[in-house]
C-alpha positions in Angstrom: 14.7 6.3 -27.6 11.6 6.4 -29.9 9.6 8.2 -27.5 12.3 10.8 -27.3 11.0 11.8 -31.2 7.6 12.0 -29.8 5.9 16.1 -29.7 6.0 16.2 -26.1 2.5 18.2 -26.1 0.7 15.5 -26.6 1.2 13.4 -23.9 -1.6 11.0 -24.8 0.3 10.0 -27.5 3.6 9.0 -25.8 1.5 7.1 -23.5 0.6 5.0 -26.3 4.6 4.1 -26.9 4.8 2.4 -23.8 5.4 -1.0 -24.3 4.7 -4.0 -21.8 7.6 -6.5 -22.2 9.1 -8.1 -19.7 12.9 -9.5 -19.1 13.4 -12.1 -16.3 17.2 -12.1 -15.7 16.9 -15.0 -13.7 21.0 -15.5 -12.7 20.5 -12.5 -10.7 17.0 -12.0 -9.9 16.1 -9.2 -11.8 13.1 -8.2 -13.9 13.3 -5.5 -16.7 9.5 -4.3 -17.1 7.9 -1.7 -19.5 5.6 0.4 -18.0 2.3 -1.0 -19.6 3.1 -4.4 -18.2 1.1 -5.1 -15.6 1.8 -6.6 -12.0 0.3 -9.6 -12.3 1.7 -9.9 -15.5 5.3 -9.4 -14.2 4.0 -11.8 -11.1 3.8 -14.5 -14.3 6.4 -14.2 -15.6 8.5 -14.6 -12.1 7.4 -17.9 -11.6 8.1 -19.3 -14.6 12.0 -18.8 -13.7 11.1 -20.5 -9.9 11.6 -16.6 -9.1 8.5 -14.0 -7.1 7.4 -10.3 -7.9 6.9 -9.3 -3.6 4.5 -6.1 -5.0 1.0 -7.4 -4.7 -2.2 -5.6 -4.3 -6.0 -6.1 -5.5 -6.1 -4.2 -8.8 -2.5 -6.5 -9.9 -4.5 -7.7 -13.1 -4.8 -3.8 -14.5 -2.3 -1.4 -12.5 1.1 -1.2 -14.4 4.4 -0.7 -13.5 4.4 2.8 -14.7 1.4 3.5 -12.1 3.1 1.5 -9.3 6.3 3.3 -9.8 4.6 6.5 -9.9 2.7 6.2 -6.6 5.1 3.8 -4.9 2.6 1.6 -4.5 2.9 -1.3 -1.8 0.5 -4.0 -0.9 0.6 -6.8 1.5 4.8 -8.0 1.3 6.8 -4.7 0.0 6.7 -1.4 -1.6 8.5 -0.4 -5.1 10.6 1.6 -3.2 12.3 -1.7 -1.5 12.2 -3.8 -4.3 13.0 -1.0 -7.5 17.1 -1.1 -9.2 16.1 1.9 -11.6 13.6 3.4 -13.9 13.4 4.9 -17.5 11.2 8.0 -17.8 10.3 11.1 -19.9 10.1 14.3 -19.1 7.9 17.2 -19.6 10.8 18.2 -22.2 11.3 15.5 -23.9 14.2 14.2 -22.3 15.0 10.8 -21.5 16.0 10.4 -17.6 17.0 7.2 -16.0 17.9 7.1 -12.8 19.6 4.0 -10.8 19.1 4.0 -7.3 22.4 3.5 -5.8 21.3 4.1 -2.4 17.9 3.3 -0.3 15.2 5.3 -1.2 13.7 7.5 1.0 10.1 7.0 0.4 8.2 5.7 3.0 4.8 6.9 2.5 2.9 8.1 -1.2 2.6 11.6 -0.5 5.4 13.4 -2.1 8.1 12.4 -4.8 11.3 10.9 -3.1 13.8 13.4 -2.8 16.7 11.6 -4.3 14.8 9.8 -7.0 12.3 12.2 -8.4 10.1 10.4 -10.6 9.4 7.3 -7.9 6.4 9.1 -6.4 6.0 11.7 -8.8 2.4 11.2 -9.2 2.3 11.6 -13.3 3.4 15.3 -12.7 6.8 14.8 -14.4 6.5 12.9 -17.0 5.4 9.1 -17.9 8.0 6.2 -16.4 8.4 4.2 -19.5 9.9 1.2 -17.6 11.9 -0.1 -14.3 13.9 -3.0 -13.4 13.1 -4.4 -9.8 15.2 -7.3 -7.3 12.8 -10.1 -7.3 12.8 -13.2 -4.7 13.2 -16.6 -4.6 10.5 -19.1 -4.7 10.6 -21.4 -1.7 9.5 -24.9 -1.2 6.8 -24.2 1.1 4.5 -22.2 2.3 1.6 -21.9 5.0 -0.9 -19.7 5.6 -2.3 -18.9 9.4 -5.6 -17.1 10.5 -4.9 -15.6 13.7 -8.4 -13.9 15.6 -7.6 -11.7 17.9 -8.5 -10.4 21.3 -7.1 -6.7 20.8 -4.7 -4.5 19.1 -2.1 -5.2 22.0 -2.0 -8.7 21.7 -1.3 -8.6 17.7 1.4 -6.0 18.6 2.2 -8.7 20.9 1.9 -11.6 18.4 3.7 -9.4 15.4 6.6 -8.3 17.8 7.6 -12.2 18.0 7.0 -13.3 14.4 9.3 -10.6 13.5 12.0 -11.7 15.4 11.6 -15.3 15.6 10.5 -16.2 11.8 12.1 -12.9 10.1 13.4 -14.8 7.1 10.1 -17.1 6.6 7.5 -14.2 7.3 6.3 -13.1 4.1 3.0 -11.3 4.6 1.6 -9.7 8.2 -2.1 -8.5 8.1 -4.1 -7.1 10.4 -8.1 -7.6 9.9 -10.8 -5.6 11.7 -13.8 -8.4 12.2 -16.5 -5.2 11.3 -14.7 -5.6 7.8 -14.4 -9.5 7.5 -18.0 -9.3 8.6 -19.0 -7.6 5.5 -17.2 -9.7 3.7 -19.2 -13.0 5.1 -22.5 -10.9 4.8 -21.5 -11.0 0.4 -21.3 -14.6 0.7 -19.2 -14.6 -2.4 -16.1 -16.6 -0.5 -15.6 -18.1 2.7 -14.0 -16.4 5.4 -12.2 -18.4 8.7 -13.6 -18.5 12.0 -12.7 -14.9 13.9 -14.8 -16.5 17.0 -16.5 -12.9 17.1 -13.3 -11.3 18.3 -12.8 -8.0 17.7 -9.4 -8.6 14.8 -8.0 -11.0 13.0 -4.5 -11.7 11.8 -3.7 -12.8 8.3 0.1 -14.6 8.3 2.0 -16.3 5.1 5.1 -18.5 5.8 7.5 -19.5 3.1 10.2 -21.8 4.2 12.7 -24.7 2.6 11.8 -26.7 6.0 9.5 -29.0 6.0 5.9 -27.6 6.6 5.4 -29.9 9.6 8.9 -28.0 11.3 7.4 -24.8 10.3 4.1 -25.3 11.6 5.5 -26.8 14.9 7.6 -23.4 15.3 5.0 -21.3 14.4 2.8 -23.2 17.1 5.2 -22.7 19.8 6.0 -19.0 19.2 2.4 -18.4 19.5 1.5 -20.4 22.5 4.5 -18.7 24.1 3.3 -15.2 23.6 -0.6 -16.2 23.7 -1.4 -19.3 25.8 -4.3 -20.5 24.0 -4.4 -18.4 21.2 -2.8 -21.6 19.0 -6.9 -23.2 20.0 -8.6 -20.6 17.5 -5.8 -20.8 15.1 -6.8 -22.0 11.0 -4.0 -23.1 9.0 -4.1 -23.3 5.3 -0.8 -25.5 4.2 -2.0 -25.6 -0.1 -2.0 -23.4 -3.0 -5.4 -23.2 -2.8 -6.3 -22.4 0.7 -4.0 -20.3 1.0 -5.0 -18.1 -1.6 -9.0 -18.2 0.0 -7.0 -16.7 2.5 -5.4 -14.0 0.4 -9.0 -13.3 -1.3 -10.8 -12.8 1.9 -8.8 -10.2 2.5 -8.1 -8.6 -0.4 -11.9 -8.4 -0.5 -12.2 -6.1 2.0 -12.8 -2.5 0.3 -15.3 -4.2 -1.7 -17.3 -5.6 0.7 -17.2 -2.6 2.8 -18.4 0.0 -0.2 -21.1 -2.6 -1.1 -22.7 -3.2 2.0 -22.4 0.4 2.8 -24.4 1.1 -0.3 -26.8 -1.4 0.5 -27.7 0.3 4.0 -27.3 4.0 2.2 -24.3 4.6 4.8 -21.5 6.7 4.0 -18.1 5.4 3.6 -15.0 7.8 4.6 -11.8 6.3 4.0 -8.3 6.8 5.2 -5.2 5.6 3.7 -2.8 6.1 6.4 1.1 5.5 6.7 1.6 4.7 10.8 5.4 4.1 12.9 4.9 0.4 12.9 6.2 0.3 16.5 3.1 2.6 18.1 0.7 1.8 15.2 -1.3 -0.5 17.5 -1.8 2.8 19.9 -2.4 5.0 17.4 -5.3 2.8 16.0 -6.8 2.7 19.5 -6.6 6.4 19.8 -8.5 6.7 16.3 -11.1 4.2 17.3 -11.6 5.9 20.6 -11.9 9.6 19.0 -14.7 8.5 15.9 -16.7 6.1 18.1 -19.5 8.2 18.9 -19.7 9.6 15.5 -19.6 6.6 13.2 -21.2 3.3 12.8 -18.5 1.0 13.0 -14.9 1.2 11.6 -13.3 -1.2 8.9 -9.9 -1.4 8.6 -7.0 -3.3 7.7 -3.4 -2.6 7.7 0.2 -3.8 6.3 2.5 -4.9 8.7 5.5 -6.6 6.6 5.6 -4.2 4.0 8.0 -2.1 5.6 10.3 -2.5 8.7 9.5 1.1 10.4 6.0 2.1 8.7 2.6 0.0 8.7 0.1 1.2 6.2 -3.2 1.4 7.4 -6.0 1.1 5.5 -8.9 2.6 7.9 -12.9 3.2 6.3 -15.1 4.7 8.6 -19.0 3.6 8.1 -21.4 6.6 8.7 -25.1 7.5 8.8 -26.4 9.0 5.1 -27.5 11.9 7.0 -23.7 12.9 8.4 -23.4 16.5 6.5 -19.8 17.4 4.9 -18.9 19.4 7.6 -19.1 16.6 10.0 -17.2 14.6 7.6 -14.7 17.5 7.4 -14.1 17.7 10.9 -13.7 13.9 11.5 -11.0 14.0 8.5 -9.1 16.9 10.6 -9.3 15.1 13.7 -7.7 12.0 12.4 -5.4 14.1 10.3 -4.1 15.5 13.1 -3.4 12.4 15.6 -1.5 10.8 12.4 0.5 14.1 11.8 1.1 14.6 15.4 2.1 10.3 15.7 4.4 10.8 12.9 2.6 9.3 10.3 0.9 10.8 7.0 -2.4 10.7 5.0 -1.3 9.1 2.5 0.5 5.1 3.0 -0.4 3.8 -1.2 -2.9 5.9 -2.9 -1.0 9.4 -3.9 -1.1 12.3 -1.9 -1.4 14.5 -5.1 -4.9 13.3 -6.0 -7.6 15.4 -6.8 -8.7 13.9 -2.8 -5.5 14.3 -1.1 -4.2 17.6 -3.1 -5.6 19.8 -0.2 -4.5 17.5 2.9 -0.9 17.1 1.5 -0.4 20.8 1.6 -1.6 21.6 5.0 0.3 19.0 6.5 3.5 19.6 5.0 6.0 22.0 5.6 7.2 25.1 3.3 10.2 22.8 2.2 8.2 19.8 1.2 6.1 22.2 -1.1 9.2 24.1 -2.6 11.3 21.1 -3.7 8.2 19.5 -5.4 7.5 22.8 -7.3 11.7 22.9 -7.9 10.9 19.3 -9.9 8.1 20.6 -11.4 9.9 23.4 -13.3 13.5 21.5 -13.9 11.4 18.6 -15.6 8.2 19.6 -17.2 8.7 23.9 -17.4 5.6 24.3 -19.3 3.1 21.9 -17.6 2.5 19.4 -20.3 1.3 16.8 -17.6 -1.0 16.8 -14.9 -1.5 20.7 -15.5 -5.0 21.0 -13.8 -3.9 19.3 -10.6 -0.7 21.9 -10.7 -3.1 24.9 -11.3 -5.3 23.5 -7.8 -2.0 23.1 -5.9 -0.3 26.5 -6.5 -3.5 28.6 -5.7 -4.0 26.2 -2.7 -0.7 27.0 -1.4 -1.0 30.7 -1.8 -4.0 30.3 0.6 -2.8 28.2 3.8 -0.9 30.7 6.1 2.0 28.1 6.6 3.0 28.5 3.0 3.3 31.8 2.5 
């Protein structure tokens, strides 16, 4: 490879190698991507062959494979780890690894690199991912789009649970939508958000299906009035392109809204990025509400609930008075550290947990192991720190300081 000729010490400049072509191998449903192609970019591409990219998030138009690998990213269908056949990379010596993944990976969260495939996860501490080659999806005939408000978290475990079972092969996309958040969103006025009917959450649920819509919506109807009687009354369903994507973009405007109409009140924003067992997340979330309600102003939130099978990511802001000191702040973070730990869940679901943020939570919840094999990667692939050498200079004299990881 060219970028194998490259001085390694200047890691700027194999960044600029990276290439951004993309390969559709539409017979078998593969995409061959270079790490400066971006998502949406890939997402093109897809349809053109009648063929879908299932990694989706807000920032599609500028992250890049490279990045998405790197933090096995997810949004609102899958994470790279479900959808990723192998990746090209460089190390911190030059060499060219490419791993296949022969088995499932392991990853569930974005805290640590997976332990099999080093580089999906590995944060930029490695070495650049120079390209990937991911399973991609069929493009159905159909597709439907249901706004679901809700009463509480139980019934949307309640709704979820059946949707799950019932329409496994036809459920595409599962959100859940605190009405505090869509709120903001309406307050922008920037797009039009469904009816919630001043309940408390909403549900956000995309249908693709080879039936006709009619059969789909009549199933969907009667799984919902089965687990729900009169939930189906409060129901909006979006059956074009169009309105179902109004859909998508009200939530997907979300953190936005929240971080501007937080600015415009001078309120604090504290935000969470957390990876939940799918089968108590519901619980948990009640348990977090409960524990920050007398501190904060309101909590917005929403959370993943197809992307994987066992985890939900949870994406959980809390809205605080200007005047909240860092301390306070401090101990809220603790507090809901410790219910996710203690849940089985982690602080980090999409966004890194070896971030200049997250750098000091990943190492007091992790054990001595966790910490050990990352540092084992660090010297077999990049020995002399070429890449993300400040980050690796906080971490080690971190570690040296928590008692666990002496």
């Amino acid at each position: 490879m060219v970028l194998g000729s490259t001085p390694i010490a200047d890691s700027e400049a194999i960044l600029r190698f990276i290439g951004n072509a993309i390969d559709i191998d539409p017979v078998n449903r593969i995409v061959h991507a270079e790490g400066g192609a971006t998502i949406q970019a890939v997402q093109e591409k897809a349809e053109l062959f009648n063929l879908r990219f299932p990694i989706s998030y807000g920032s599609k138009g500028t992250a890049t494979i490279a990045g998405a690998i790197a933090t096995n990213a997810g949004g609102m269908e899958r994470r790279v780890s479900d959808q990723l056949i192998e990746y090209h990379a460089i190390d911190g010596r030059g060499h060219h690894i490419h791993h296949t993944l022969s088995e499932s990976s392991n990853a569930v969260d974005s805290v640590w690199p997976d332990s099999h495939y080093h580089f999906l996860g590995s944060q930029g501490f490695f070495g650049p991912i120079v390209a990937g080659s991911f399973r991609l999806e069929p493009i159905h005939n159909h597709q439907i789009g249901v706004w679901i408000p809700m009463e509480s978290l139980h019934q949307f475990k309640a709704v979820a649970s059946c949707l799950k079972i019932h329409l496994s092969h036809e459920l595409k996309v599962l959100e859940l939508m605190f009405d505090s958040a869509l709120s903001d969103v309406k307050a922008l006025g920037s797009m039009p958000v469904p009816n919630s009917y001043e309940l408390p959450y909403a549900a956000l649920v995309i249908c693709e299906t080879n039936r006709s819509i009619d059969a789909l919506i009549d199933s969907f109807c009667e799984l919902l009035e089965n687990v729900s009687p009169g939930l189906i009354d409060k129901v909006s369903v979006a059956d074009t392109p169009s309105s179902i994507q109004s859909f998508i973009h009200a939530r997907e405007s979300i953190s936005d809204a929240t971080r501007q109409i937080a600015a415009q009140h001078n309120h604090k924003v504290l935000p969470f990025d957390l990876s939940l067992r799918q089968f108590q997340a519901t619980k948990d979330l009640e348990k977090l509400q409960e524990m920050i309600k007398s501190s904060s102003i309101k909590v917005n939130g929403f959370g993943h609930f197809c992307q994987n099978d066992h985890r939900a990511a949870i994406h959980f802001n809390v809205i605080l008075e200007n005047t909240v000191t860092s301390e306070e702040m401090n101990r809220i973070e603790k507090n809901v550290y410790d219910i996710v730990t203690q849940a089985g869940g982690s602080h980090s679901a999409e966004h890194g947990g070896l971030g200049d943020k997250n750098i000091a939570h990943t190492l007091w919840y992790s054990d001595p192991h966790q910490v050990q094999q990352f540092i084992s990667f660090k010297n077999k692939y990049d020995p002399k720190c070429h890449f993300q050498a400040q980050r690796m200079k906080i971490l080690l004299r971190m570690a040296e300081n928590i008692p666990h990881l002496r």
